[in-house]
N, C-alpha and C positions, 0 to 999 in steps of 0.2 A: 321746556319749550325749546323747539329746533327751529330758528328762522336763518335765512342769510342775509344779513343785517350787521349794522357797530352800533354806534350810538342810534338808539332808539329814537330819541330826540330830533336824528336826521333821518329818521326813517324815508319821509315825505320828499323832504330836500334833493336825498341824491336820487330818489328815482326818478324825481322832473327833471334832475342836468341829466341823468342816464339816457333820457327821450329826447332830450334836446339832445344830447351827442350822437344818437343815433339816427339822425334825421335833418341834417345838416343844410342849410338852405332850405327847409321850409317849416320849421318847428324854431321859435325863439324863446329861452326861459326867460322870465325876468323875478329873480329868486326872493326877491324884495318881500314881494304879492302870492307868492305861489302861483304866478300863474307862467302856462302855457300856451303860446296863439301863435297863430301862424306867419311864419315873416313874412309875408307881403299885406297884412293887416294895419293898417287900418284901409279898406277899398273905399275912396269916397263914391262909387255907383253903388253900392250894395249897402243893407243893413247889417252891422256887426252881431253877431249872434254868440250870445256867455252864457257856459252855463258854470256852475259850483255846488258844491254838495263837499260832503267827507269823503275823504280818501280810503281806500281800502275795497273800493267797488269796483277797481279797473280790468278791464277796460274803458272802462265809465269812469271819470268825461275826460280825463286830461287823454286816452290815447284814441280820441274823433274827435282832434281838433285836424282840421286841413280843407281843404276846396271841398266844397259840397256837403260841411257838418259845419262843424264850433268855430268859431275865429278864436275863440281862444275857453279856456275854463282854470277857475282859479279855488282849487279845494281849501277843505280845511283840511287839520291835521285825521288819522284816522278816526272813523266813524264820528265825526266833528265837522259842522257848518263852519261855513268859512267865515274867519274875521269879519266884522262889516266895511274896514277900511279897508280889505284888500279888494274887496267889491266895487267900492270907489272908485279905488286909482285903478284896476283894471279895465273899468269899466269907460276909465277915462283915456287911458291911454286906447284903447280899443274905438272910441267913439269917431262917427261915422256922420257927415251931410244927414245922410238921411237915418238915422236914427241908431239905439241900440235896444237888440231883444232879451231878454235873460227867459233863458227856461229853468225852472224852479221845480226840482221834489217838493210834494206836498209833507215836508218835516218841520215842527216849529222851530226849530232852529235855524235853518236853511230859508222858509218865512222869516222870520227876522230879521235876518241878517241884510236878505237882499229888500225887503221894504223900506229900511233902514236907509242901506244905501239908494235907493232907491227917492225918497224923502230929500236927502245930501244931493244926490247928483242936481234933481230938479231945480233945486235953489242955485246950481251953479249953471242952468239952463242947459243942458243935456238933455234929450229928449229919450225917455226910455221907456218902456215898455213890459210887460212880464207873462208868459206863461206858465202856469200852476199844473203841474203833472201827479196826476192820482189814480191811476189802474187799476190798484190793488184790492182784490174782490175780498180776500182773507177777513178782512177785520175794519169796523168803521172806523174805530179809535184806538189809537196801541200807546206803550212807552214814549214813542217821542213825538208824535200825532196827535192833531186834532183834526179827524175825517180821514179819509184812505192815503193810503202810501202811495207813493211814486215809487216805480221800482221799474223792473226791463223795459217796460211798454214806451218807456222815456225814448228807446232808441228812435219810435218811429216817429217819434217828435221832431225829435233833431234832423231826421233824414228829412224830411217832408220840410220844414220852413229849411235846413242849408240847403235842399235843391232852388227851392223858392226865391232863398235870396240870391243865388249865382243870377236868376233871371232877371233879376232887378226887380221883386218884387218891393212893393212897401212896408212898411213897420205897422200898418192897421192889417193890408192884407195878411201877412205873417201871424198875427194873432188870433186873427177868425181860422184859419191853416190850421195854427196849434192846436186850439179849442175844437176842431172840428175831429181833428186826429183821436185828440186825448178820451171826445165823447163814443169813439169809436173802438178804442183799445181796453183789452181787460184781461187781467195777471194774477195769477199766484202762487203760490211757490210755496214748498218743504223741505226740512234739514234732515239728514241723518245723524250728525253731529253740530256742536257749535265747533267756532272756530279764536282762535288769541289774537288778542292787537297786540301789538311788539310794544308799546307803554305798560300794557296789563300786566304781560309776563302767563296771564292762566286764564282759559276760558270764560266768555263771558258765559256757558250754558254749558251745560251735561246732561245726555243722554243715558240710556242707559244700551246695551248692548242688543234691546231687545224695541226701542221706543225709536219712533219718530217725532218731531213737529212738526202737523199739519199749517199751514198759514203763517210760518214762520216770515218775521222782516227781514229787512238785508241786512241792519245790525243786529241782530241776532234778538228783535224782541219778539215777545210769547205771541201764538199765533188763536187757531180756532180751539186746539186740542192735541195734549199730548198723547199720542195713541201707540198700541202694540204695530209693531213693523209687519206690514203685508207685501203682497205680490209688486212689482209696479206697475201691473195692470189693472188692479184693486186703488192701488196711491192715483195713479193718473186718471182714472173715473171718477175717483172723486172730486179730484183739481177743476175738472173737466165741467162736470155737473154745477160749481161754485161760477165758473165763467160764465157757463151757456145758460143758466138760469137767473144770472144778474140784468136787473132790470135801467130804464132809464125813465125820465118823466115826459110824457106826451103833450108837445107844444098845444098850449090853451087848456090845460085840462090840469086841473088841483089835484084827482084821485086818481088816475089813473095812470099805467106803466105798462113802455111795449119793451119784448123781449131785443136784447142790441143785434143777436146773432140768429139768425133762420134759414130755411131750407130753401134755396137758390143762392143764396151768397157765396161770395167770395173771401176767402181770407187770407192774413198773412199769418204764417203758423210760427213761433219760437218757443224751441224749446232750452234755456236757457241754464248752464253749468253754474254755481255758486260757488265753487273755486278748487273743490278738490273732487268733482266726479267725474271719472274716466267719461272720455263721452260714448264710446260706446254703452255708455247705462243712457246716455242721452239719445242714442238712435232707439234703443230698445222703447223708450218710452212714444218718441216720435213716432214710431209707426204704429204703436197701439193708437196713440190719439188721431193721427191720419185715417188710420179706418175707423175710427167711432164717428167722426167729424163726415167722413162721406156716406155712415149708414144713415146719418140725420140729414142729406143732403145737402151737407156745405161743401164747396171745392175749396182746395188749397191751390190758392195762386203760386205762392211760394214760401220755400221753408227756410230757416234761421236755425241751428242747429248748435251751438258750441257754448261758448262763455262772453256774452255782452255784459252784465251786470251783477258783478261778485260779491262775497262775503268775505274778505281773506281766503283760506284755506277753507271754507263749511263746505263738509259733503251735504248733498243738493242740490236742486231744482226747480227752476221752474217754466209756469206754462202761461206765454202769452198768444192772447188772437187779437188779429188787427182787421178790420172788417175793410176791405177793401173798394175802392172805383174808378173808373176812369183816370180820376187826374192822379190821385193818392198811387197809381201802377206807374203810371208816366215819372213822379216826382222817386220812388222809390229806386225805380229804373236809370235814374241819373247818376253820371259817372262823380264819384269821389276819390279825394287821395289823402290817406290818413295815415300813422303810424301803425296801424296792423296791415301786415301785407301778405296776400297770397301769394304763391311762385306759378 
């Protein structure tokens, strides 16, 4: 194993003070919690908005904390839910007039933790609140799940309630926001390789020179099918096929399910790096899927292209759609300032 890295142990550690030193007046660590939020947090006009999950997925979450995302997110160690008491006091020191939001991957551990804290807060009259992020078309139940994964689709979660709450909105509007998002968005994703956490020292998964994983999670658990390596316009058809043909449940109706994505729509397109694929494999796949997506007559409003939501090092990919409207363009289209920065 080749990482840059010392103590394993600090793995997590010194890459939060390395964000906070890079980002001086408006990123504050507080190393206690693992957590990362934005120095001018706590706003009492706005709702504070936390998310956590394990580390190893970054840019996801600790680098969109800033105006117009996360007030702050406080992980666990790699591929590991976060303590419940850093949930707590995060959650307290972050806490707001008008309330706090947690957005939550659907991981049972990451569930846990923040119910947990969640249960805690309440008794010390904290008003909080939670969204449950699950996109992942791949697989109903996996390794660390019960029901689908939260994986990239999370970004446009976080985009859509931090626009939200810059405008003042409230901690129930926020939640209908989330849930309206989350019922809107759908992911999934494939490895070429697995990838090593720097505690492991060796792979959690091996390929073979010749195999992919289809439906692979973001910590590297088993997906739909370990299959021979095809074209990646063979792999992204089929990614493709898994999104556009998931179904949702039709208000008033027990048996029945309409399709989420159709021809007139609109969508937000991500095509999303797992930590070690050049992204030109990532254009190569975007425009296959941009023209499959407009022979079915769906427009792309706009594209996502790079690495939101990683594995470590796993070469790979994946594909989210975010089904777009009026407000969801307006909200997306709001200005943020986060630790990734263009020039």
């Amino acid at each position: 194993m080749k990482k840059l890295m010392n103590d394993p142990k600090q793995f997590v550690p010194e890459m939060m003070k390395g964000i906070a030193l890079a980002n001086p007046g408006t990123i504050k660590y507080v190393p206690e919690y693992n957590l990362v939020m934005r120095a001018d947090a706590p706003n009492p006009n706005k709702v504070s908005i936390v998310q956590g999950s394990g580390s190893g997925h970054e840019p996801a979450h600790i680098m969109v904390v800033g105006k117009g995302m996360l007030d702050g997110a406080c992980p666990g160690d790699v591929f590991a839910a976060p303590p419940m008491d850093y949930v707590v006091e995060s959650s307290k020191i972050l806490n707001s007039p008008k309330g706090i939001l947690h957005i939550v991957n659907n991981y049972s551990g990451d569930r846990m933790s923040f119910e947990m804290a969640t249960e805690m807060l309440d008794m010390e009259g904290v008003t909080v609140k939670t969204i449950f992020v699950d996109d992942d078309v791949a697989v109903q139940d996996s390794t660390w799940t019960v029901g689908r994964r939260g994986v990239a689709g999370n970004f446009f979660v976080i985009k859509a309630v931090g626009a939200a709450a810059e405008k003042g909105a409230s901690l129930d509007e926020l939640v209908e926001l989330g849930k309206k998002v989350n019922s809107m968005v759908r992911s999934m994703g494939m490895a070429l390789s697995g990838c090593t956490p720097p505690a492991k020292g060796k792979p959690i998964f091996s390929l073979e020179e010749d195999e992919i994983e289809m439906g692979v999670g973001i910590h590297g658990e088993p997906g739909r099918a370990r299959k021979k390596l095809v074209s990646a316009n063979e792999i992204a058809d089929e990614m493709l096929e898994a999104i556009l043909s998931d179904r949702k449940p039709i208000p008033g109706s027990d048996d029945r399910e309409a399709p989420i994505f159709n021809a007139g729509d609109e969508v937000a397109l991500m095509v999303n790096g797992l930590g070690g694929t050049p992204i030109s494999e990532l254009y190569i796949v975007y425009g296959h899927v941009h023209e499959e997506l407009a022979k079915r007559g769906i427009k792309i409003w706009r594209s996502y292209v790079g690495e939101y939501c990683t594995s470590l090092e796993m070469a790979g990919m994946s594909i989210t759609l975010c089904k777009v409207d009026d407000q969801l363009k307006e909200l997306f289209m709001a200005p943020a300032e986060i630790p990734i920065r263009v020039f």
